[in-house]
N, C-alpha and C positions, 0 to 999 in steps of 0.2 A: 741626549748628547751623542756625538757620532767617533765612531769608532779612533777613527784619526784625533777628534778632540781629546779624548781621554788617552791617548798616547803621548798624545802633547802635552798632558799634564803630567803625567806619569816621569817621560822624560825631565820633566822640567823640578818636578819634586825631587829623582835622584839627583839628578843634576846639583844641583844648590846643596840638597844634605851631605852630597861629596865634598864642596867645599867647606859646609860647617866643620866636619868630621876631619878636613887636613887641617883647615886651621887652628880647632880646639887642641889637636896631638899636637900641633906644633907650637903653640904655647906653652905643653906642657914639659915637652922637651927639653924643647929652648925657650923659657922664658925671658921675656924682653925683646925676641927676635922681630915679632910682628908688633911694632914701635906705632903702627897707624892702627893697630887693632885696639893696644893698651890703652894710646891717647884719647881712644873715642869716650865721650861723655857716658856714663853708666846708663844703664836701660833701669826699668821696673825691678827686676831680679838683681841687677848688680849694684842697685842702692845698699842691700844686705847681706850679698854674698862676698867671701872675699875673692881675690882674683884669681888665686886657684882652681877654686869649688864654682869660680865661674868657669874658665876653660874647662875642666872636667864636666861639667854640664852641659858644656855648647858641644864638644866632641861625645860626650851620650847622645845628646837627641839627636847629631847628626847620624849617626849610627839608628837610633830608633828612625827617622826618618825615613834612610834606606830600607828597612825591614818593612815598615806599612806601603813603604812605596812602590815595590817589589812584591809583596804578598798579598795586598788587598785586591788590586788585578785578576789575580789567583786566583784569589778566593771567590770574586765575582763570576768568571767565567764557569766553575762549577757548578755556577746556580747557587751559592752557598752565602751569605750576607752575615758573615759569626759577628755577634753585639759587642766582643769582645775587642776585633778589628775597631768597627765603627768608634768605642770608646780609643784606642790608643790612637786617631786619627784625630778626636779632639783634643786629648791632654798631648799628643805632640805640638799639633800646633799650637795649644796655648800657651806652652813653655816655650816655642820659637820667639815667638808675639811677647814674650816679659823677656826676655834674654836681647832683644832690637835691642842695638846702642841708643842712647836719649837724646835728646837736644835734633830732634830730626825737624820740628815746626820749621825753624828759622830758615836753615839751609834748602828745607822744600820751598819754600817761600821762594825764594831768592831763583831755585831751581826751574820752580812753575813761572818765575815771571818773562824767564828766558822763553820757556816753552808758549805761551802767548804772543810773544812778538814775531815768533818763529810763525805759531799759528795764523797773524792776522795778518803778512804778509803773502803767504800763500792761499788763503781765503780770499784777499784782495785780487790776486794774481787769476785766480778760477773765477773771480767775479768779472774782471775785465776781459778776459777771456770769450767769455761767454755773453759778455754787454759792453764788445766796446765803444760804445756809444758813451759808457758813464766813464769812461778810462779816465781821461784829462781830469775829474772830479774826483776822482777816486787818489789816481797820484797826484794833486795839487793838496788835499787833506792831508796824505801821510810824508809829503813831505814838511808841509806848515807841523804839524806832527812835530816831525824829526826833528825840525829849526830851532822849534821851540825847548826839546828835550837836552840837544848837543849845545846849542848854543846861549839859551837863555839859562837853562839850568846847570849848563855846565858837566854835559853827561859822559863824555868822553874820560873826563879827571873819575867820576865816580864806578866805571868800568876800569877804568884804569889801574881802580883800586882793591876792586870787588874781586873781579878775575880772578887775580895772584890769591888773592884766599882762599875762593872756592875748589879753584885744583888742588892746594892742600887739604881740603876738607874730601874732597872728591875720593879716593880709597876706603876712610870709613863709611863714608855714604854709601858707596857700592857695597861693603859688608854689610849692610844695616838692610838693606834692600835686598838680599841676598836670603835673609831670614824671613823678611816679610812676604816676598815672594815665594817662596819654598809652603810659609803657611795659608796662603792665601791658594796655592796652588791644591794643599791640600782638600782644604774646605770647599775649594769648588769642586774640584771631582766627585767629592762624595755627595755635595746637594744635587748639583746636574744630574747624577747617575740617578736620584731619588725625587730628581724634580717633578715626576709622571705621577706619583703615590705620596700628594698632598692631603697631609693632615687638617687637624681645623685650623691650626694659624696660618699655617698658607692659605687658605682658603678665606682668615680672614685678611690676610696680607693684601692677597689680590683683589680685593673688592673695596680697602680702600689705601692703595697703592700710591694714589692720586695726590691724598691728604698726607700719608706719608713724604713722598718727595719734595712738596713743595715747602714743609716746617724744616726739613734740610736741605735747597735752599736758601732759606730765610735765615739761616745760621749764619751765610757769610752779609749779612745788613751792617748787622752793628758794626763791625771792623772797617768796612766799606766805608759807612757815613762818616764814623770818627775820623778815618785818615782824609778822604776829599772837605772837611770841615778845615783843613788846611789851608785849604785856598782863603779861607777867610777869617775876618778880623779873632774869629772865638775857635782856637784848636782845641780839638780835644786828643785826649792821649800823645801832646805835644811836649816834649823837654822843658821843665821849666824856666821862663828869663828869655826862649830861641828866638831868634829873628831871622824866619826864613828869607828876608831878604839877603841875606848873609850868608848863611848854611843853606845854597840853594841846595847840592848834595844828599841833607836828609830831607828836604823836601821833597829831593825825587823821588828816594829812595820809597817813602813814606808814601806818594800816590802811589808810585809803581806796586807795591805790595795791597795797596788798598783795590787797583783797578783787577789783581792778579785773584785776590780773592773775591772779586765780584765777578768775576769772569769761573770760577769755581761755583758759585750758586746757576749760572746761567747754564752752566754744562748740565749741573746736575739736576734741570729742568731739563733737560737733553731727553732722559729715561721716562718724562711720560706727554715730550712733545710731538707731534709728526716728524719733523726733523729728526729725531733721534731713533726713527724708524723705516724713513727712506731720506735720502741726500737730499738740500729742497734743490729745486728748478735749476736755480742760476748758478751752481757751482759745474762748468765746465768739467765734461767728461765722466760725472760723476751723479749729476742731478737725476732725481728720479728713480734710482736703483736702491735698493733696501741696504741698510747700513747691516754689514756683517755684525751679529750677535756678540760675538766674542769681542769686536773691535768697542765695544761699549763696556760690555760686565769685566774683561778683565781690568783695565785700567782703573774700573770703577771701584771692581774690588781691591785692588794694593791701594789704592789710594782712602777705601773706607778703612782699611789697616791701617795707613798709617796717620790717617786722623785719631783713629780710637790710642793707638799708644801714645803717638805724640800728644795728643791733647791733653791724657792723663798727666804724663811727664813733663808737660810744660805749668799747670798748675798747682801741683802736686808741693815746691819751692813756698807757695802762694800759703796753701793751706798749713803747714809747718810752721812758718811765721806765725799764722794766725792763731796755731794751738801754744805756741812761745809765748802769748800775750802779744800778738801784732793785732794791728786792724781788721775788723770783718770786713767792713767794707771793701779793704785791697780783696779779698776775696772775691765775692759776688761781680765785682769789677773784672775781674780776671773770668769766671765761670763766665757771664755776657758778655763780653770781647772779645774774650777768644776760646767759645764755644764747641771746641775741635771736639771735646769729649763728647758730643751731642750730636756734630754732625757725623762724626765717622759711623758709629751704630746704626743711625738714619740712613748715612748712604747705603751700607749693607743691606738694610732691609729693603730699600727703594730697589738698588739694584738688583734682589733676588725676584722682587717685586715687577720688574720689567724683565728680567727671563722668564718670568713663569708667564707673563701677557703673550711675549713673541711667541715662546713654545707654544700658546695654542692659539693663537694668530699661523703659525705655520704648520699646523697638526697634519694637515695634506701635503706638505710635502718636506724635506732636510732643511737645516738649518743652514745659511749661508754662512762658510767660512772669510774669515779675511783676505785667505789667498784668491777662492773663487771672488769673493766681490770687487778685489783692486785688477784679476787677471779679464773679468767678464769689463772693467770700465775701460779698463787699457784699449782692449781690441775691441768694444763697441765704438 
């Protein structure tokens, strides 16, 4: 890891535990005052804590936060690695990571579906760019696309709708993301720093890495299949009695979320394909240069976060019932569909699993940052 990377993380960790650390006192102060903090849906921790003993908690580890953040640094540069650091750098983050507000699946859902439309318009844009020969085929596709989306399904009314929510949701999201990245920020500086003096699990990590990324993945199928089974006569995981010809709305809503998480397996096939190691060919200004390191594992990594908590937290309701005298079934239903609990651990290990490939793939020379790899395609 290079010098500027671990500053970047470093900043990034105080950064965010400054915000835990206002927000917690200021809960405690003034309770009720952060009204979009209250609202938000309990985390892992705050199913049992009550809300005091939660702010006093979220204002502790921001405060522990600072200290490992500010000290571990330190203590590196003296040559010095005390276990005792190393230990307070996982029970921080672990208590950031149960401390996340809950109900984060849905709203990332809805989040990443935006960020794919975003995404395939500007992939389309570098494609045509750089082949306009297929242009006219490319935009005759995404606008039949579009016709279909605004006008058959009615997608303007379903934006229309979604919108005005999402900004309301928008403040605890950004809190919720604020912890998840602060512990993610953690945990990567300390593996990166330690990624050279791999153990035997890295060592088996890396050897089959392969087998690893592709079973996460294959996480996002089931969710996938069931929603596009929409299109046809036999829905599965469909409202019961619906007639999407009627509710074209949750029909969108319903592929859109399905195409959002197949497009989620396909990235995370990113980590051990060529693609996800140099830009390919035909993306304009960009093809052929190696994908900045960091521009992969860190997204990778907030995002294996916040699969592993959301996914506990969105099944967690499921199993409750089922210890009440509810259905097994609704369980195992719930575990296979929406397998978040499964993929996020996988992606982490997938993604620790493609850093430690690049690092010795690159062992002759630094590891490209984001800023060098978007400033070198700019002016090449």
């Amino acid at each position: 890891m290079t010098l500027r990377t671990h500053r970047l993380l470093t900043f990034v960790v105080v950064l965010c535990s400054a915000v835990l650390t206002i927000a917690g006192g200021v809960r405690l102060i003034i309770p009720g005052s952060l009204d979009w903090v209250e609202g938000a849906a309990p985390g892992l921790a705050g199913r049992v804590l009550p809300d005091a003993v939660e702010a006093t908690l979220g204002l502790a580890i921001g405060l522990a936060g600072l200290a490992v953040g500010l000290l571990e640094p330190a203590a590196t540069r003296t040559g010095q690695a005390p276990t005792v650091l190393r230990i307070a750098v996982v029970v921080v983050a672990a208590v950031m990571i149960l401390l996340t507000p809950g109900e984060l699946i849905p709203i990332a859902g809805y989040s990443f579906v935006a960020f794919v439309v975003v995404g395939v318009v500007v992939l389309s844009a570098l494609f045509v760019w750089r082949n306009p020969s297929w242009g006219v085929v490319v935009i005759a596709v995404i606008a039949a696309i579009a016709t279909w989306v605004f006008v058959g399904l009615r997608g303007a009314a379903v934006v229309g709708e979604l919108g005005p929510a999402f900004v309301r949701q928008l403040p605890w999201l950004l809190y919720a993301v604020v912890y998840l990245i602060a512990a993610v920020a953690l945990i990567t500086r300390s593996v990166m720093r330690e990624i050279a003096h791999r153990g035997s699990f890295a060592e088996w990590l890396l050897r089959h890495r392969t087998a690893v990324t592709v079973v996460a993945a294959c996480c996002a199928l089931p969710y996938s299949i069931a929603r596009a089974s929409w299109l046809t006569p036999w829905p599965l995981l469909a409202p019961s009695g619906i007639d999407f010809a009627e509710e074209t709305g949750t029909l969108l809503i319903g592929l859109s979320l399905g195409a959002a998480m197949l497009s989620g397996g396909v990235l995370t096939l990113g980590l051990i394909r060529p693609w996800g190691q140099r830009f390919p060919r035909w993306m304009a200004g960009l093809g052929g240069r190696p994908v900045p390191i960091s521009l992969a594992v860190v997204p990778a990594s907030i995002v294996a976060a916040l699969f592993t908590v959301g996914g506990v937290d969105l099944i967690l309701p499921t199993i409750e019932v089922a210890l009440s005298g509810g259905s097994v079934g609704d369980v195992v239903v719930s575990l296979f569909m929406f397998p978040f609990w499964l993929w996020g651990p996988l992606l982490a290990l997938a993604t620790w699993g493609y850093a430690m490939a690049r690092r010795s793939d690159a062992a002759s020379g630094p590891w490209p940052s984001i800023r060098e790899g978007l400033s070198g395609a700019l002016n090449g």
